[in-house]
DSSP file (Angstrom, degrees, kcal/mol; ACC not computed):
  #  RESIDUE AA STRUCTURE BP1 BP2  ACC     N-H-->O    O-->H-N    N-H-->O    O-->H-N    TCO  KAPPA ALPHA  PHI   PSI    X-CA   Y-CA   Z-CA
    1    1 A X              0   0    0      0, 0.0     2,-0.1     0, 0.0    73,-0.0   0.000 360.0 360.0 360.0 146.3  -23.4   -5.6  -26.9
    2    2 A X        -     0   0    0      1,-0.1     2,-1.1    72,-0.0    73,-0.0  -0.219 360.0 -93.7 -79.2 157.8  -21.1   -6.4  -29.6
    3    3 A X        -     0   0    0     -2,-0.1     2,-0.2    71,-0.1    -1,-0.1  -0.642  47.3-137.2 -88.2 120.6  -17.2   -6.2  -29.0
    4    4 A X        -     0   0    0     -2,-1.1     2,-0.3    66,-0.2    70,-0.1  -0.449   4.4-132.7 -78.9 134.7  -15.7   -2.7  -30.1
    5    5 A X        -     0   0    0     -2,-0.2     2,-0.7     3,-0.0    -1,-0.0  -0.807   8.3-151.1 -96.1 133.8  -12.7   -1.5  -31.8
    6    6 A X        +     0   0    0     -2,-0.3     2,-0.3    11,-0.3    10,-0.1  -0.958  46.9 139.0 -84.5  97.6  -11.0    1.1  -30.3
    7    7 A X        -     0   0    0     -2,-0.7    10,-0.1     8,-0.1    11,-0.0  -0.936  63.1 -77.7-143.7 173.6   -9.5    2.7  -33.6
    8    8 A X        -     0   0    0     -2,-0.3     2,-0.3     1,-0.1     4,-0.1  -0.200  52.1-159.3 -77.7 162.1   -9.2    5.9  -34.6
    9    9 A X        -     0   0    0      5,-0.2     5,-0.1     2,-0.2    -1,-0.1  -0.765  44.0 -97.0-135.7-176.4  -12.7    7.9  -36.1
   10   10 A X  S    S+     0   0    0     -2,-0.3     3,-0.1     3,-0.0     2,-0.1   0.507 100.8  89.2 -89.7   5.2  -13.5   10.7  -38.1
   11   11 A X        -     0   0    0      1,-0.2    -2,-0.2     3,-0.1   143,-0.0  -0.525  64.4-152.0 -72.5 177.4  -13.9   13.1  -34.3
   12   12 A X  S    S+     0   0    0     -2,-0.1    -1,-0.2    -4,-0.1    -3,-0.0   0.342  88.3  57.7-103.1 -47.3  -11.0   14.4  -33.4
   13   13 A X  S    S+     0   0    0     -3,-0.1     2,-1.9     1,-0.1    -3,-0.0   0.550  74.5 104.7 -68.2   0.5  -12.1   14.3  -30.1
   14   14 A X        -     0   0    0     -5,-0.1    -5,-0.2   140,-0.0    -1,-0.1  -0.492  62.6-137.3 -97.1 139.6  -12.7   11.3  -29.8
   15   15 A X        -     0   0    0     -2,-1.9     2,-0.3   131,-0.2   135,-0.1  -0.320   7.6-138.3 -88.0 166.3  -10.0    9.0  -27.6
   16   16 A X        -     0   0    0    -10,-0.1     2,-0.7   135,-0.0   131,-0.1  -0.785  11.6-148.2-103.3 139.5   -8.5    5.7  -28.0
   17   17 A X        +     0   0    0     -2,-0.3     2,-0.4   127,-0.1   -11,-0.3  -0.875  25.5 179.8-114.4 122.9   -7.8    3.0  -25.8
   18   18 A X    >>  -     0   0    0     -2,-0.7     3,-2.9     1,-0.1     4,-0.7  -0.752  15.2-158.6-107.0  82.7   -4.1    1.2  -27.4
   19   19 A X  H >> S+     0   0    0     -2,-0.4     4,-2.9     1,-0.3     3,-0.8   0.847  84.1  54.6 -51.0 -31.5   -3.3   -1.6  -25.1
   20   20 A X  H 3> S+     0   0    0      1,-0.3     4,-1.0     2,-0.2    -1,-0.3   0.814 114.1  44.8 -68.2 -23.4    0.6   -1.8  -26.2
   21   21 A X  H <4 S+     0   0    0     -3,-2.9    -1,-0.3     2,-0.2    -2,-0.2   0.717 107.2  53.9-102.9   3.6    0.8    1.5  -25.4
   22   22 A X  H XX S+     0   0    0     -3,-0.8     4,-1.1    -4,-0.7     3,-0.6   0.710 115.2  45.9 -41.3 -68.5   -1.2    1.2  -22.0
   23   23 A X  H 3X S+     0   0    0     -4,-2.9     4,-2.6    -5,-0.2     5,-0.3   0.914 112.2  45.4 -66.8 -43.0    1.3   -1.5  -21.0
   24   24 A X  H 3< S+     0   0    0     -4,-1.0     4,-0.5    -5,-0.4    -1,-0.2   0.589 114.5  48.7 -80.8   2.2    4.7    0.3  -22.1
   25   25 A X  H <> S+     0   0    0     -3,-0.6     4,-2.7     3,-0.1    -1,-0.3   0.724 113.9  57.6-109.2 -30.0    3.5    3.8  -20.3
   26   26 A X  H  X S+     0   0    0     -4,-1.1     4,-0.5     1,-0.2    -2,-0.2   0.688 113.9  30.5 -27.3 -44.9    2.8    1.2  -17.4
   27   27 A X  H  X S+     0   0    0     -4,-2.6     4,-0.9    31,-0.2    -1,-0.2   0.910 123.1  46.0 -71.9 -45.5    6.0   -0.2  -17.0
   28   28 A X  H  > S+     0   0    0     -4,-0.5     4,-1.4    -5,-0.3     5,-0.2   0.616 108.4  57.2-105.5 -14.8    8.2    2.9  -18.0
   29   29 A X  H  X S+     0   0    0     -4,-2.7     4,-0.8     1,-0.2    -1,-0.2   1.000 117.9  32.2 -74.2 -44.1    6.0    5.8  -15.6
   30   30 A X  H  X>S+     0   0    0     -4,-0.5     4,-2.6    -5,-0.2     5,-0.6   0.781 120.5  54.1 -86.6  -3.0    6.4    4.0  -12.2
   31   31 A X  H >X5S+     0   0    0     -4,-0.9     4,-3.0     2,-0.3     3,-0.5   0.999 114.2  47.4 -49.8 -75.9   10.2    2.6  -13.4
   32   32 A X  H 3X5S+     0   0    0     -4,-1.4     4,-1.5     1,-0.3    -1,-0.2   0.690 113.8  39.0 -51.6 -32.4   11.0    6.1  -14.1
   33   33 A X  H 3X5S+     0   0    0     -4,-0.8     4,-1.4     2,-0.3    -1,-0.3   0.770 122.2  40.5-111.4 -38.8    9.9    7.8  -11.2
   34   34 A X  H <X>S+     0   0    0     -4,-2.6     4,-1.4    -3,-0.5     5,-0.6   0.709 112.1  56.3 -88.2 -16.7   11.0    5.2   -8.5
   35   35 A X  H >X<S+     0   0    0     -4,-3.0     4,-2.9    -5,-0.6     3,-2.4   0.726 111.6  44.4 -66.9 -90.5   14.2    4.7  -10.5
   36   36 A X  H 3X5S+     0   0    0     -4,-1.5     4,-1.6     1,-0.2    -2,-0.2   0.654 107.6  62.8   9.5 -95.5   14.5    8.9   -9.9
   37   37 A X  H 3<5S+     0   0    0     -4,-1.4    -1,-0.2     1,-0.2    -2,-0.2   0.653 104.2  42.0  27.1 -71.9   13.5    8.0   -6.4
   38   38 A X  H X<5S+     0   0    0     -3,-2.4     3,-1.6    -4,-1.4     5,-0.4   0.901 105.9  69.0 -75.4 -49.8   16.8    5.9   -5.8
   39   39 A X  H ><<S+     0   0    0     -4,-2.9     3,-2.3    -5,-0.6     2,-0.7   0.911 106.3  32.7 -27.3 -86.9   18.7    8.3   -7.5
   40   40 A X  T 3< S+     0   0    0     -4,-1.6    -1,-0.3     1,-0.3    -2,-0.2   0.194 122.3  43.4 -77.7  22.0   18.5   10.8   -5.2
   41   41 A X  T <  S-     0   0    0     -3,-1.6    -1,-0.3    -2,-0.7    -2,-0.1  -0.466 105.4-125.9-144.2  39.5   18.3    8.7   -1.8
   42   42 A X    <   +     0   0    0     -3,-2.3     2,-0.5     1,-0.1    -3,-0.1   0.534  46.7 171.7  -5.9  60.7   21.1    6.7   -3.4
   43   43 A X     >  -     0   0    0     -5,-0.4     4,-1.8    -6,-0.2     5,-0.1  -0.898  26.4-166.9 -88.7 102.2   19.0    3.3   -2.8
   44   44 A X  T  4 S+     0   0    0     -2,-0.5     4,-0.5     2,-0.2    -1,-0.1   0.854  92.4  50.0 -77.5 -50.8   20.9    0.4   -4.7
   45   45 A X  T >> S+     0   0    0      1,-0.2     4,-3.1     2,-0.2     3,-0.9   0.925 108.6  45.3 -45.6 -63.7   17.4   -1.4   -4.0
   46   46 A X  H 3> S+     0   0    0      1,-0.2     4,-2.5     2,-0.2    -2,-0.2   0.837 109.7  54.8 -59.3 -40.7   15.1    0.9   -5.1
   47   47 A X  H 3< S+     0   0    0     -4,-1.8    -1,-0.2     2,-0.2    -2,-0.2   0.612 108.9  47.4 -77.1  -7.8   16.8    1.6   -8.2
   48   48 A X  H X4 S+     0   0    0     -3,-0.9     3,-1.9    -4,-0.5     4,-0.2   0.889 111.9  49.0-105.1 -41.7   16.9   -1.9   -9.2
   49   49 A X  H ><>S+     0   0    0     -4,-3.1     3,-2.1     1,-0.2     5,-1.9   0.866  95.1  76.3 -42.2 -43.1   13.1   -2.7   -8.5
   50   50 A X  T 3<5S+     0   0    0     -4,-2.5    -1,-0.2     1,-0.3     5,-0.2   0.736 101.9  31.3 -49.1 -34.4   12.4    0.0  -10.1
   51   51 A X  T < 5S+     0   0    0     -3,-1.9    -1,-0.3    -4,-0.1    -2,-0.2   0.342 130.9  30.0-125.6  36.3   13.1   -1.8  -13.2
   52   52 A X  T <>5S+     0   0    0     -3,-2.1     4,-3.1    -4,-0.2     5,-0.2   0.155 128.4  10.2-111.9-121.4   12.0   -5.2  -12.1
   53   53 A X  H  >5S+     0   0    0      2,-0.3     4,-0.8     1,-0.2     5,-0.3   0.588 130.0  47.7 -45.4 -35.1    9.4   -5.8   -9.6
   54   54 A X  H  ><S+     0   0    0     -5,-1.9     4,-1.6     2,-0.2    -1,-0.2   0.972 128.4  27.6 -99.2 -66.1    8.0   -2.1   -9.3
   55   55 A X  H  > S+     0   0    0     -6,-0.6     4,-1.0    -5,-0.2    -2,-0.3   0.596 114.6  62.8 -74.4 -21.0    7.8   -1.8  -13.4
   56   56 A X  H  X S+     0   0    0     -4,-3.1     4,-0.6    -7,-0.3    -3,-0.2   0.909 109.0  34.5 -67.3 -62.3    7.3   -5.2  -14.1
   57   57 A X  H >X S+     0   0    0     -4,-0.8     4,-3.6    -5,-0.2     3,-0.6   0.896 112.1  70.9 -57.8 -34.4    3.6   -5.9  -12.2
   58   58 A X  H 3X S+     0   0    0     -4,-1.6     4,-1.5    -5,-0.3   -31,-0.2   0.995 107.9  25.2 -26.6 -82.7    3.2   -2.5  -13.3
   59   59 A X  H 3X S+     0   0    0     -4,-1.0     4,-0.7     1,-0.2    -1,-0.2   0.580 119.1  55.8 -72.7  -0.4    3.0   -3.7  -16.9
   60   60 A X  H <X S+     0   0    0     -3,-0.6     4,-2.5    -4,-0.6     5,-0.3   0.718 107.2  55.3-104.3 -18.8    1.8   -7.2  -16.3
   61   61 A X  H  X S+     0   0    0     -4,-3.6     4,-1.3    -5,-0.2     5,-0.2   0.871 111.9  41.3 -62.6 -31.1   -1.2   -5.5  -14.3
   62   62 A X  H  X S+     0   0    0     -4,-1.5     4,-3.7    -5,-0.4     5,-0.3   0.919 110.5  57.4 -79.3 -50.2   -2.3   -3.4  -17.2
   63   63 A X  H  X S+     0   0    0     -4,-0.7     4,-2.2    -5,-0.2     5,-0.3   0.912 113.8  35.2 -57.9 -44.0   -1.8   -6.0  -19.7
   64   64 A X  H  X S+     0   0    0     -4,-2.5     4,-2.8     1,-0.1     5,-0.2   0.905 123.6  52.4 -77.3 -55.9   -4.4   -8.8  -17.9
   65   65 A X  H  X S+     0   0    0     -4,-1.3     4,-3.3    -5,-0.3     5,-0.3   0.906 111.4  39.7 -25.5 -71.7   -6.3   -5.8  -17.1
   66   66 A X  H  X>S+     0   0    0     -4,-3.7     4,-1.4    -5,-0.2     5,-0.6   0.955 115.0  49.6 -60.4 -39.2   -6.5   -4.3  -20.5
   67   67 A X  H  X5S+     0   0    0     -4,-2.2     4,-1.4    -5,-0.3    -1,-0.2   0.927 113.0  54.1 -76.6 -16.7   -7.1   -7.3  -22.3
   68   68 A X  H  X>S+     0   0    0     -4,-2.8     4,-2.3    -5,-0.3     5,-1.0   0.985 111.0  39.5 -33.6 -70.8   -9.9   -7.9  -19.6
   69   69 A X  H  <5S+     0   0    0     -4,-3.3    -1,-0.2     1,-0.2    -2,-0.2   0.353 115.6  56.6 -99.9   8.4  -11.9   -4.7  -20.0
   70   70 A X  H  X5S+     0   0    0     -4,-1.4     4,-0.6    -5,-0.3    -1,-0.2   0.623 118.3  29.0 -75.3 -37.8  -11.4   -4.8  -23.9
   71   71 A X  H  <<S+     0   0    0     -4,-1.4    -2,-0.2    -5,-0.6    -3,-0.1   0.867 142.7  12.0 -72.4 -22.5  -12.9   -8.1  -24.4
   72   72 A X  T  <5S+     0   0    0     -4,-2.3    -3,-0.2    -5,-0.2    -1,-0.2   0.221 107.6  88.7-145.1 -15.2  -15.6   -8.6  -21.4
   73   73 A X  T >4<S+     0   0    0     -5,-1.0     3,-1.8     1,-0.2     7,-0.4   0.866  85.2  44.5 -60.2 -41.8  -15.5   -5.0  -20.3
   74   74 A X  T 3< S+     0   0    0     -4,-0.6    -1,-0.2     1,-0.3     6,-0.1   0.941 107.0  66.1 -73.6 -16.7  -18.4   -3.5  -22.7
   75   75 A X  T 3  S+     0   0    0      1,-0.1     2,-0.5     2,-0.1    -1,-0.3   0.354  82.4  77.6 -91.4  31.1  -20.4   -6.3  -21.9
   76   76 A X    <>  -     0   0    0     -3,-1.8     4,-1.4     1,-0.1     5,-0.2  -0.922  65.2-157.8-129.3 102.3  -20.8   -5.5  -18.2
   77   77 A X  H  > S+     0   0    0     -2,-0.5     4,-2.4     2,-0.2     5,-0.3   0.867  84.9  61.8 -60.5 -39.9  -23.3   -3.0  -18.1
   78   78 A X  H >> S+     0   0    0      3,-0.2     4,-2.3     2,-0.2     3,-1.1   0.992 103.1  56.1 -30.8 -63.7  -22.0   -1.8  -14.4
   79   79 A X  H 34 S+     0   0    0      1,-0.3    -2,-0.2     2,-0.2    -1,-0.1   0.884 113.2  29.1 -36.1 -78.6  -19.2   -1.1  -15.9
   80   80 A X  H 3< S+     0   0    0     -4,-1.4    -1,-0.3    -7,-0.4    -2,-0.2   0.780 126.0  49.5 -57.2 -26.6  -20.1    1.3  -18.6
   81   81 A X  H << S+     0   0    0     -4,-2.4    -2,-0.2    -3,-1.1    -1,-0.2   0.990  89.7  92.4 -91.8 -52.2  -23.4    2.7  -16.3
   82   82 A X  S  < S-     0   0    0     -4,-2.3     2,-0.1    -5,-0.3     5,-0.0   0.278  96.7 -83.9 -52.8 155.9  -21.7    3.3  -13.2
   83   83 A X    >>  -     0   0    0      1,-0.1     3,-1.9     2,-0.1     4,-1.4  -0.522  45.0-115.5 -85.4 154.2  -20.2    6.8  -12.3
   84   84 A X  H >> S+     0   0    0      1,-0.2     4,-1.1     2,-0.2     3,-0.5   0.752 112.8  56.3 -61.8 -41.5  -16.7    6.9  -13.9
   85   85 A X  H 3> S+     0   0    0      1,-0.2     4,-1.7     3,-0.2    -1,-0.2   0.598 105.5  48.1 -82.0  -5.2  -15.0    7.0  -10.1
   86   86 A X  H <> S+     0   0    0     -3,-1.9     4,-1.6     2,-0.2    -1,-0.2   0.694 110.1  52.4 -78.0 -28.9  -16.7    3.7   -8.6
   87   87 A X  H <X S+     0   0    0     -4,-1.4     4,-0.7    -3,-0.5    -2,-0.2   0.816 116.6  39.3 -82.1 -25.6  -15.8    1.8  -11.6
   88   88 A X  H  X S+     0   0    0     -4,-1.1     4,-1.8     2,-0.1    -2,-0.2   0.810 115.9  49.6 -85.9 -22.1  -12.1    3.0  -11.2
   89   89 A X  H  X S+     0   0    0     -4,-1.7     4,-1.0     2,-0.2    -2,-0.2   0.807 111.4  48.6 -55.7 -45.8  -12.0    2.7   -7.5
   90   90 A X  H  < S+     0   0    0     -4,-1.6     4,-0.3     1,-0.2    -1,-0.2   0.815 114.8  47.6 -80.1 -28.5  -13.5   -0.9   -7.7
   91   91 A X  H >X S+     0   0    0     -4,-0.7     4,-2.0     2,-0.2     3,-1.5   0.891 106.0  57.5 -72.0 -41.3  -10.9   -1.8  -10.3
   92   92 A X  H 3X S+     0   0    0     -4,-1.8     4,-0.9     1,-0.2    -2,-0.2   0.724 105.9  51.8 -73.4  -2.4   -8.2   -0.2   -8.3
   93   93 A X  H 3X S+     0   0    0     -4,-1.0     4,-0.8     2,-0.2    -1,-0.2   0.556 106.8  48.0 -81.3  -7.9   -9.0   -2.6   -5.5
   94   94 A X  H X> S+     0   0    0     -3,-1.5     3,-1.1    -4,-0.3     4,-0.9   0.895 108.8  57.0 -95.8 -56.8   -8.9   -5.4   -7.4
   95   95 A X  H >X S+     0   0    0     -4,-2.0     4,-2.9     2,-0.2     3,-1.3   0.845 111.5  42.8  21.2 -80.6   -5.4   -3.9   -8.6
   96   96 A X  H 3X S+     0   0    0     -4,-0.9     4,-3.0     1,-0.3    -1,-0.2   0.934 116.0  49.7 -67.5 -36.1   -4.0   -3.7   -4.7
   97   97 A X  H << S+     0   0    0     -3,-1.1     4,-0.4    -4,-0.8    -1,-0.3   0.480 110.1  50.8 -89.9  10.6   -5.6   -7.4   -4.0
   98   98 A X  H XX S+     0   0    0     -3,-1.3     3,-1.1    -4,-0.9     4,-0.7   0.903 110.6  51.8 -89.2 -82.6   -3.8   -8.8   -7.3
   99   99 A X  H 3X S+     0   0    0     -4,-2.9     4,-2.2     1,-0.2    31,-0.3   0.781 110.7  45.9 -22.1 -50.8   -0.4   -7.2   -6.1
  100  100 A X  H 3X S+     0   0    0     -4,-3.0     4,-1.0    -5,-0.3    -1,-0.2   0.888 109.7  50.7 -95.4  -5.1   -0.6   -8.7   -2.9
  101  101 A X  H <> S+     0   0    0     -3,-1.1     4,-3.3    -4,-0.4    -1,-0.2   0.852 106.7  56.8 -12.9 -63.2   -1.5  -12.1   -4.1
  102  102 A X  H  X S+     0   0    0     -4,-0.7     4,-1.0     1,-0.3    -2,-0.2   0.648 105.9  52.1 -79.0 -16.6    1.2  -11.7   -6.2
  103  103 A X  H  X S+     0   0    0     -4,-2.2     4,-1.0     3,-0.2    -1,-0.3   0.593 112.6  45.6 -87.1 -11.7    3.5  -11.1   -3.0
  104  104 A X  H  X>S+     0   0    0     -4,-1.0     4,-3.1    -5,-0.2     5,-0.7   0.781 112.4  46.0 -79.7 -64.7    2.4  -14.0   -1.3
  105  105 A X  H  X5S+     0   0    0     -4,-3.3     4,-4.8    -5,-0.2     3,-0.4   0.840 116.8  42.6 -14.9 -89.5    2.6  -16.2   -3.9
  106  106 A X  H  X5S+     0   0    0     -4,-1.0     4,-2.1     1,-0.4     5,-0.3   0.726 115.3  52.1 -52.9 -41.8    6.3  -15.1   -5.1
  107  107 A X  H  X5S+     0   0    0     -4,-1.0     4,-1.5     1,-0.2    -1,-0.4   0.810 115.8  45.2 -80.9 -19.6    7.6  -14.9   -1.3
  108  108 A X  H  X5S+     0   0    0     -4,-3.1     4,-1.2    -3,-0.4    -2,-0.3   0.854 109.4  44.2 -90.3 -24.6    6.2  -18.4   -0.9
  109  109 A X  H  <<S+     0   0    0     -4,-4.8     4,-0.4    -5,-0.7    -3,-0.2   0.952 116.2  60.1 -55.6 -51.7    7.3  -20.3   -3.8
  110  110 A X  H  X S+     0   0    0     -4,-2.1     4,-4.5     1,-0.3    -2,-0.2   0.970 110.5  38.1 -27.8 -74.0   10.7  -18.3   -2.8
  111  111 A X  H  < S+     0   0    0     -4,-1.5    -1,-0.3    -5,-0.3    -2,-0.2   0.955 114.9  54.2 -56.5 -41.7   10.8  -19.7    0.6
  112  112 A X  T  < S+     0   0    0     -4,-1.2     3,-0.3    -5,-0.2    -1,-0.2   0.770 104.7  54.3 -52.5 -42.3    9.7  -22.9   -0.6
  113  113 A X  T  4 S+     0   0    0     -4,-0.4     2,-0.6     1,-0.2    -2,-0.2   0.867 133.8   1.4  64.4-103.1   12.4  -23.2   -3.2
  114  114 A X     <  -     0   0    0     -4,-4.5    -1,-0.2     1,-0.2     3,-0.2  -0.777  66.8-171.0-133.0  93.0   15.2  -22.7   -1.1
  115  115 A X  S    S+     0   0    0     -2,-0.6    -1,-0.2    -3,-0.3    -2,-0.1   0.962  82.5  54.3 -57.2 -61.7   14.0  -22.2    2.7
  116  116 A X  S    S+     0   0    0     -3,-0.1     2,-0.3    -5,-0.1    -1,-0.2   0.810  92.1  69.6  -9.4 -65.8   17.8  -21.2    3.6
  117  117 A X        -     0   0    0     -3,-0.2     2,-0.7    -6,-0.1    -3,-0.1  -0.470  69.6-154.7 -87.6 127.5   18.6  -18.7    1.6
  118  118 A X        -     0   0    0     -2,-0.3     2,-0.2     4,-0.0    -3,-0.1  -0.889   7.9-145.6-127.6 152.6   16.9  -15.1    1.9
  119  119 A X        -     0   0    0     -2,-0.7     4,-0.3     1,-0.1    -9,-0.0  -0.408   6.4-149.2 -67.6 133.6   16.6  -12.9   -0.8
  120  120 A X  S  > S+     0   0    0     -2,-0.2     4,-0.6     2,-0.1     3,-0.1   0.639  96.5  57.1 -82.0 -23.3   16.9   -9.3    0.2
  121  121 A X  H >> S+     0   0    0      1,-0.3     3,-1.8     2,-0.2     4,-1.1   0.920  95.2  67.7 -84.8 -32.5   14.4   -8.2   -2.8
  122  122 A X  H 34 S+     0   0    0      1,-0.2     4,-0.4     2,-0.2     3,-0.4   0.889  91.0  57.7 -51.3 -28.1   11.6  -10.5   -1.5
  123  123 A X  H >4 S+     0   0    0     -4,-0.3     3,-0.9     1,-0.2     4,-0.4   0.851 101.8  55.5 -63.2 -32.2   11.3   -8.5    1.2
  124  124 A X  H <X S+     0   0    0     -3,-1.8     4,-2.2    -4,-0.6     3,-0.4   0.730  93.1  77.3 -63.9 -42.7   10.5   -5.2   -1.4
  125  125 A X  H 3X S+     0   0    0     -4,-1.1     4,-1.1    -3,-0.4     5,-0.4   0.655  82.9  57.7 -65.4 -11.3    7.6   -7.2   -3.0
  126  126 A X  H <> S+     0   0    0     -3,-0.9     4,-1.0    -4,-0.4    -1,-0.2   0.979 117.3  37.3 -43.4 -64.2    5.2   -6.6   -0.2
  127  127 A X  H  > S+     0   0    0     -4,-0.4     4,-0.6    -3,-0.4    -2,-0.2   0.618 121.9  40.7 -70.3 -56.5    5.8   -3.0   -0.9
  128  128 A X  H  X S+     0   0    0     -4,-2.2     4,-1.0     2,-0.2    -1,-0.2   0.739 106.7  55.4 -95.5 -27.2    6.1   -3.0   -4.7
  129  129 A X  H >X S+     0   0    0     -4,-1.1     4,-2.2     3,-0.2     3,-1.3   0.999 113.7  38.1 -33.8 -92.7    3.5   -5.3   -5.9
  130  130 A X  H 3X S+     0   0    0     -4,-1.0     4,-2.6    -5,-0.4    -2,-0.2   0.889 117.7  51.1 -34.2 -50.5    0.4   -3.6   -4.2
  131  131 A X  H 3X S+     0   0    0     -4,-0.6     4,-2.5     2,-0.2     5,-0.3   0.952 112.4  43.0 -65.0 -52.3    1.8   -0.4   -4.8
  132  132 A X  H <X S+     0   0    0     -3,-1.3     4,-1.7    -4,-1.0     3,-0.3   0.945 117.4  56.0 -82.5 -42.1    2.5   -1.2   -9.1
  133  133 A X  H  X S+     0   0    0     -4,-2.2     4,-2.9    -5,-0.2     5,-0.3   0.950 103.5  45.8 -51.7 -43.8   -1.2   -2.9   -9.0
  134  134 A X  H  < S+     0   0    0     -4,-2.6    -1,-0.2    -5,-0.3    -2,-0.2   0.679 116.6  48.4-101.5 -11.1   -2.9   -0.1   -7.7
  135  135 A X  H >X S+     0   0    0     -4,-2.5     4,-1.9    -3,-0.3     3,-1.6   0.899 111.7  48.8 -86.0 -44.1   -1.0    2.2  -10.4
  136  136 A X  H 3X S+     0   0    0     -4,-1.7     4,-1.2    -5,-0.3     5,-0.3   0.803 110.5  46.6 -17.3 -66.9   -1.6    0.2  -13.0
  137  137 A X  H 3< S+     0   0    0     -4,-2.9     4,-0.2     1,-0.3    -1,-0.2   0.527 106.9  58.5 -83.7  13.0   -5.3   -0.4  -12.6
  138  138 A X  H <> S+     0   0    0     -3,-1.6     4,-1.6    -5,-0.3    -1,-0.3   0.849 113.8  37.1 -95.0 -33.0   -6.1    3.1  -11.9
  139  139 A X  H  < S+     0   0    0     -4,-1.9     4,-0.4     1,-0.3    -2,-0.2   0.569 113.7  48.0-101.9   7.5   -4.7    4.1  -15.2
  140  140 A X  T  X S+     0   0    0     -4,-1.2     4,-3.5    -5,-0.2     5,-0.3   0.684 115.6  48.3-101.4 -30.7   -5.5    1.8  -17.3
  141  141 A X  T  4 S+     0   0    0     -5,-0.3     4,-0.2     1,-0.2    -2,-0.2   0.836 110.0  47.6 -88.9  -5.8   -8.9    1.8  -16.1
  142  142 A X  T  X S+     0   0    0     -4,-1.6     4,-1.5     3,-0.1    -1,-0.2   0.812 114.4  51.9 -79.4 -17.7   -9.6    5.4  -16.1
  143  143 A X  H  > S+     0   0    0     -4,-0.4     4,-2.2    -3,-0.2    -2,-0.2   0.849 112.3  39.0 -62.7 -59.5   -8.2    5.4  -19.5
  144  144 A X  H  X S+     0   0    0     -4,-3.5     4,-2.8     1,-0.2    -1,-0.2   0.753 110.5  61.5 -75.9   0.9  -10.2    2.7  -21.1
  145  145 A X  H  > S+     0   0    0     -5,-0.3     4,-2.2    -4,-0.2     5,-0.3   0.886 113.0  43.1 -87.2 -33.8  -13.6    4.1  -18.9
  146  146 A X  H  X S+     0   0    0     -4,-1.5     4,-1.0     2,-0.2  -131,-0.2   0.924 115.0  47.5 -65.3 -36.3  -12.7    7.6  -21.3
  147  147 A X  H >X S+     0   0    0     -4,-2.2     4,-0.9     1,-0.2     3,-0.9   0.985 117.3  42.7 -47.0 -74.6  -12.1    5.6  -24.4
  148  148 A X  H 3X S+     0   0    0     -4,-2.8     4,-1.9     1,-0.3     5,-0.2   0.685 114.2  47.1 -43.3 -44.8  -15.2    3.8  -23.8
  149  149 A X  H 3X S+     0   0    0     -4,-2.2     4,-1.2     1,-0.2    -1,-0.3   0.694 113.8  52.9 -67.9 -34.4  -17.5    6.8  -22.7
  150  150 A X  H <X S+     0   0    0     -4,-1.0     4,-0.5    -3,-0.9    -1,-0.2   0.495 103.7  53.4 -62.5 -38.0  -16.3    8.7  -25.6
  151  151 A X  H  < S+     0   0    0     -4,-0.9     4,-0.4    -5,-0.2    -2,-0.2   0.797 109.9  45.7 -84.2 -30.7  -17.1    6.2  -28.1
  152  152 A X  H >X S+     0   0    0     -4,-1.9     3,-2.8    -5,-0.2     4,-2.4   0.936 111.1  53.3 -87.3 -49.7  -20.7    5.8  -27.1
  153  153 A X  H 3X S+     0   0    0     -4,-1.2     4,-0.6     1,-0.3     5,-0.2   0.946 107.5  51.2 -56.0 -39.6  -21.3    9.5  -26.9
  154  154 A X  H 3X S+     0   0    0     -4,-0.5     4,-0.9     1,-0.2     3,-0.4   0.812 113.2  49.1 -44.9 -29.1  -20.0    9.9  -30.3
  155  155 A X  H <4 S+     0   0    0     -3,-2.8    -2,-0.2    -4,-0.4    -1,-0.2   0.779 106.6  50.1 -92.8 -28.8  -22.4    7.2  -31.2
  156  156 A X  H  < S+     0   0    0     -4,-2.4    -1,-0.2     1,-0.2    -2,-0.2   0.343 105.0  58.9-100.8  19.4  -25.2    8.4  -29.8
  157  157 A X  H  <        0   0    0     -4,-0.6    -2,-0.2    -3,-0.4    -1,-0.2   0.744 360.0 360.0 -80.9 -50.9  -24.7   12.0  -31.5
  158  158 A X     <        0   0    0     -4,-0.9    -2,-0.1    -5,-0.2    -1,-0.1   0.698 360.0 360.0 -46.1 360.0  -24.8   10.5  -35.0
């Protein structure tokens, strides 16, 4: 299969997958909502992950993700054949195992770095990493599985 533009068509129905805006509703849903969160259980911590660590993997998960499953996505026939909740489920496990990668990593460089000192926010990335992976790739991948699924049934009406 050839690689596909997601752009707009003459359906009305039919939807679009926008990565820029895929990333920026990535960052800014779970920001907002653990940022909220801290508000009201006046957590200093929380409020500040919230627009770091918690909103930041947020949007970098959706960004390798989305430019993944535009470029190399139609051309994995699982992908596209498979029922729409195995394909997001299997992405949101890779999601969760991304995240915590990305908390080993980052607490271990930390520690490596400057074995003395500890950081009270490393302790938050277990938590918030896994947690911003596994929204991320659930919505970006149910998102682009609608685009996609939408775009071939359109095609195969004409």
């Amino acid at each position: 299969m050839s690689k596909m533009k997601f752009s707009k068509t003459t359906d009305s129905k039919a939807k679009t997958f926008v990565l820029w805006r895929e990333v920026v509703m990535a960052y800014a849903a779970p920001a907002i909502m653990a940022g909220i969160g801290g508000l009201i259980t006046a957590d200093k911590g929380l409020q500040i992950g919230a627009l770091t660590t918690i909103g930041g993997v947020s949007a970098l998960v959706a960004l390798i993700l989305g430019i993944w499953l535009r470029s190399r996505g139609c051309d994995q026939r699982w992908i596209i054949g498979a029922p729409h909740l195995v394909v997001v489920g299997i992405f949101t496990l890779a999601g969760v195992m991304f995240g915590l990668f990305a908390a080993w990593a980052a607490s271990g460089l930390l520690n490596m770095m400057n074995p003395n000192n500890h950081w009270a926010w490393v302790d938050r990335v277990w938590i918030d990493f896994p947690l911003s992976g596994l929204i991320a790739s659930t919505i970006v991948t149910w998102r682009w599985r609608l685009a996609v699924t939408t775009h071939f049934s359109s095609k195969r009406r004409r």
